[in-house]
N, C-alpha and C positions, 0 to 999 in steps of 0.2 A: 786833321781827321783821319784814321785811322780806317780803311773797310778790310775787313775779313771775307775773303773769298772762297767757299768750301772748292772741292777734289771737282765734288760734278759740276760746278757751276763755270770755272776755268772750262774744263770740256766743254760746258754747253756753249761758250764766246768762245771757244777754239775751233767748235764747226763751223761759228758763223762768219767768221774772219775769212774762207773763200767764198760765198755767198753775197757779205759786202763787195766786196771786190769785185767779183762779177758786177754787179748795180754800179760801181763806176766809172769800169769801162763803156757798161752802156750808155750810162748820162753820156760822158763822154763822147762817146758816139754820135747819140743824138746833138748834144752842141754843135760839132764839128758840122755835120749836115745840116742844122738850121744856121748856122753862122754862114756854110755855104750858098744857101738860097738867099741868106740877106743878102750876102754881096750881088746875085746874080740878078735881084731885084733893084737895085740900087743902078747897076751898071745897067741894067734895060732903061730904067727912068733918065739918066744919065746919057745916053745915045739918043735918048726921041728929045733932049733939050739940045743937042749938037753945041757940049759943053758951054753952052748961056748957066746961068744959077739953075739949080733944081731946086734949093727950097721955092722960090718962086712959081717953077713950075708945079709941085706939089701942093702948093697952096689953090692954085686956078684951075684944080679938078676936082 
């Protein structure tokens, strides 16, 4: 399949190509800090079981 791209239509994907970019370094962003908090969630539940299992513990709350 063949697509035909006019003059302006390239322009118009050619401004939007920093605009994406921009949106994934923020995802990006955002993952990095919620991946953060999960880990700092994990290691708080993980210190009040004074390494016994945690799913266990996670299960009895």
């Amino acid at each position: 399949m063949i697509i035909y791209l006019s003059i302006n239509q390239i322009c118009t994907y050619a401004r939007l190509i920093p605009i994406a970019h921009c949106i994934v370094e923020m995802l990006n962003d955002e993952i990095i800090e919620a991946t953060n908090e999960l880990i700092e969630v994990v290691m708080a539940v993980y210190s009040q079981t004074d390494g016994r299992d945690v799913t266990k513990r996670v299960e009895t709350i």
